[in-house]
C-alpha positions in Angstrom: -40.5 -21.8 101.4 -36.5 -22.3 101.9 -34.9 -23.2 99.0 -33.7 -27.1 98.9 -30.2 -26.9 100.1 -27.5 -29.8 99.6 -25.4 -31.6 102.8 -22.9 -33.9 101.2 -22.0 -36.1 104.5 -19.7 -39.0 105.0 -21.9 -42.2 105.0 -20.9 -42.5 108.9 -22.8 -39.6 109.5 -25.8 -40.1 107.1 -28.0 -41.9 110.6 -27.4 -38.8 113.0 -27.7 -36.2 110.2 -31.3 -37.8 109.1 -32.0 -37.9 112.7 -31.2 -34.1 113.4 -33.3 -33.6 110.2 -36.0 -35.0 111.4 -36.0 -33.5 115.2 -35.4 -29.9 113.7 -37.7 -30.1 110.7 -35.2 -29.6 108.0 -37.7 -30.3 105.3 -35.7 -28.6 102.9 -32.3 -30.3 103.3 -31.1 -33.2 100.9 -28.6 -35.4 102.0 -26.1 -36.9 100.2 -23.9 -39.6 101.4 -20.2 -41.1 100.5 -19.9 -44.6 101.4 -18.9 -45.0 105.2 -16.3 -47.3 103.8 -14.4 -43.9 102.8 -13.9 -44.2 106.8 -10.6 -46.5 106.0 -9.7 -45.1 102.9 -9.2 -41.1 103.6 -6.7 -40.4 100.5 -10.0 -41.2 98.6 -12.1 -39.1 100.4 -11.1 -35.6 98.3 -11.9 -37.8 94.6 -14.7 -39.1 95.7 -16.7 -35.6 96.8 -15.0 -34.1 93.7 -17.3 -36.9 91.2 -20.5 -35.8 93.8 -20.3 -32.3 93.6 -19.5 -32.6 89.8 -23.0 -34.2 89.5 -24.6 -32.2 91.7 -23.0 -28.2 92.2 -25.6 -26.8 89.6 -28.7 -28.0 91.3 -27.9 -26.1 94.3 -27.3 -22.7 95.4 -26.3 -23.9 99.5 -24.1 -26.5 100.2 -22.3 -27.9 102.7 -19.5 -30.3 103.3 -20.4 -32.5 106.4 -16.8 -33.7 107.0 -13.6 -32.8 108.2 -10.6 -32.8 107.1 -11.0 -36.6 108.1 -7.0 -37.6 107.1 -7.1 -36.2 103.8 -4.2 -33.7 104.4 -6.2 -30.9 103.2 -7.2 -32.4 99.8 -10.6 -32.1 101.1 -10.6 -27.9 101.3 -8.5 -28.0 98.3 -12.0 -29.9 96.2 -14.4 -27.6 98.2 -12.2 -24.5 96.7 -12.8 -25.3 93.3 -16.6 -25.4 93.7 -16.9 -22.9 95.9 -17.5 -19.1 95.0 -18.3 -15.7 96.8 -22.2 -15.5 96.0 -22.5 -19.5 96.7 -19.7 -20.5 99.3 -19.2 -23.9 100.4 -18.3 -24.9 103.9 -17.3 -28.1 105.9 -17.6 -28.8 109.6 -14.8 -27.4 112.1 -11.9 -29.9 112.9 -9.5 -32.5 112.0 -11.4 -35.3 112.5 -15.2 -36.2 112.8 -14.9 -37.7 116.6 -13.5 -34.2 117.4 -17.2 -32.1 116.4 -18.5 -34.9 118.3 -16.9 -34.5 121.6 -16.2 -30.7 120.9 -12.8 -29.0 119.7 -11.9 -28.2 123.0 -13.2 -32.0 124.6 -11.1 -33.7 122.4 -8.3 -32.2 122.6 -8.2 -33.2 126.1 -9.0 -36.5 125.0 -6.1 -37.1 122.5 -3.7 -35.5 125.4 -4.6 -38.1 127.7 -3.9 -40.9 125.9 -2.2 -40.4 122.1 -3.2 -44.1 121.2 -6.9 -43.8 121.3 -9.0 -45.3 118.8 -12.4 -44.1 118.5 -16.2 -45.5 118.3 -19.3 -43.2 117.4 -22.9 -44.7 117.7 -22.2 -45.5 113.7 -19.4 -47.3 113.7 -19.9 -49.0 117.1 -23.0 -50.2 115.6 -21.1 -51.5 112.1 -17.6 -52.3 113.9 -17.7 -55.8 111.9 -18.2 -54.9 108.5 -16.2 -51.7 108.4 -13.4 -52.4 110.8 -13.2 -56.2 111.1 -14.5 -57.2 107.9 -13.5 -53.7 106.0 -9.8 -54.5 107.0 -9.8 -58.0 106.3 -9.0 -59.0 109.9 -11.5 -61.7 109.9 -9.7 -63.5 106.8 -5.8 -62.2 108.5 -5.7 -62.2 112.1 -2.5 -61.8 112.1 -2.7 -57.9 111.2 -4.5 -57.1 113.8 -1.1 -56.4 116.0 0.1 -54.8 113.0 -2.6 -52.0 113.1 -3.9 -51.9 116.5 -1.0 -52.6 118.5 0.2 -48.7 118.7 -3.3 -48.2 120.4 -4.1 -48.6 123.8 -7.7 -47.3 124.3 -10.7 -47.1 122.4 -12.6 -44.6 123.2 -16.6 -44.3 122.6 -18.3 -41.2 122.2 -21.9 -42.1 122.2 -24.8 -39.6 120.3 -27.5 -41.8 121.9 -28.3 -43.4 125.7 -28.5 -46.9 123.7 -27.2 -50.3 125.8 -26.7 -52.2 122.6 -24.4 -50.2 120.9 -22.5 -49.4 124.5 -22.3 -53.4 124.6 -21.1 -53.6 121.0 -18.5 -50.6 121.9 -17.4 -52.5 124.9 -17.3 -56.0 122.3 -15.3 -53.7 120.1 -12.4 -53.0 122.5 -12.5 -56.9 123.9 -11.5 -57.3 120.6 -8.8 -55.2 119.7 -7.6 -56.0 123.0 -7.5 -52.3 124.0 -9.0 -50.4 127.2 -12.5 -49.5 127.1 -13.5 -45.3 128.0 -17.3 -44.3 127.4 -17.8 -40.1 126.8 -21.8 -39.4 126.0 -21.2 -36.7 123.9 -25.1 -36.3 122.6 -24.6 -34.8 118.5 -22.2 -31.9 119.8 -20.8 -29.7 116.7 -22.7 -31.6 114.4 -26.2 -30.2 115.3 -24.5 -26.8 116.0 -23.2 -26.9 112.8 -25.8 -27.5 111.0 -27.8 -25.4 112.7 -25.9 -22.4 111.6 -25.8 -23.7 107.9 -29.5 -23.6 107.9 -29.4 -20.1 109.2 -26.9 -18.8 106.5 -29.1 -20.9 103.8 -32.3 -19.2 104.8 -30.6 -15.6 105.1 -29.2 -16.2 101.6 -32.6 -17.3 100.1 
């Protein structure tokens, strides 16, 4: 029996992590999530896992950080450094920014070369665009900023994990609304499974 490992994951993540779970029959993984909300504020990203891991380092030999550095100018490796040792390292995913371990390193790259102002959807936030991004920002209550903070973009692109109409309808809602060009890129679970997948592989080598 593997030893119960820990995945501390950004709330925006916590549907296709469970899903992986499931499919791959990680019994033995516990998930943890930070509040999706996190996804606006990414200066209190690094405080916020710092209070989780506090609580939770000692009950777990494995864990890992299921975020990049996500906009928090490196605060985030800076937190996993203090927790993390040479008999129990901890490790986050690959990247800048969660779209990019969607669509691949390489993929989105390409992506941000083609078109700087991009503003991006995942199944997640496609499916909660209202209450994080309308409602989370206030823009329902101050119209008024939405030039203010979208106006530098000029595409939003979605990068789907699932084949789901109603979320590729709400993407397509999403960019009607922000007044932005609309790009779809399936991109299926791309760095996130294979990351995962290789965490579970160094868990169960270490025990």
């Amino acid at each position: 029996m593997t030893a119960p490992s820990l995945v501390i994951a950004c709330g925006a993540l916590a549907r296709e992590i469970q899903q992986l779970k499931l499919l791959n029959d990680w019994q033995h993984l516990r998930i943890q999530c930070l509040d999706a909300e996190l996804h606006n504020r990414p200066e209190r990203i690094a405080g916020k896992l710092r209070e989780k891991l506090e609580e939770l380092h000692a009950q777990y030999q494995n864990i890992f950080i299921a975020y990049a550095d996500c906009g928090s100018g490196g605060d985030i490796d800076k937190v996993i450094a203090e927790f993390s040792s040479e008999a129990h390292p901890i490790e986050r995913l690959p990247g800048a920014h969660c779209y990019a371990f969607f669509a691949g390193l390489e993929r989105f790259d390409e992506l941000a070369e083609q078109a700087i102002g991009s503003f991006y959807l995942t199944d997640f936030l496609a499916q909660h665009f209202q209450r994080l991004i309308v409602k989370g920002l206030k823009l329902d209550q101050h119209p008024e900023l939405l030039p203010m903070m979208f106006g530098h973009y000029t595409r939003v692109v979605y990068l789907s994990q699932t084949h789901n109409p109603t979320l590729l309808l709400a993407a397509q809602q999403a960019a009607e609304y922000l007044g932005l060009d609309f790009e779809h890129q399936h991109t299926g679970y791309g760095l996130l499974e294979s990351g995962l997948q290789t965490q579970v592989i160094n868990f169960q080598s270490r025990g």
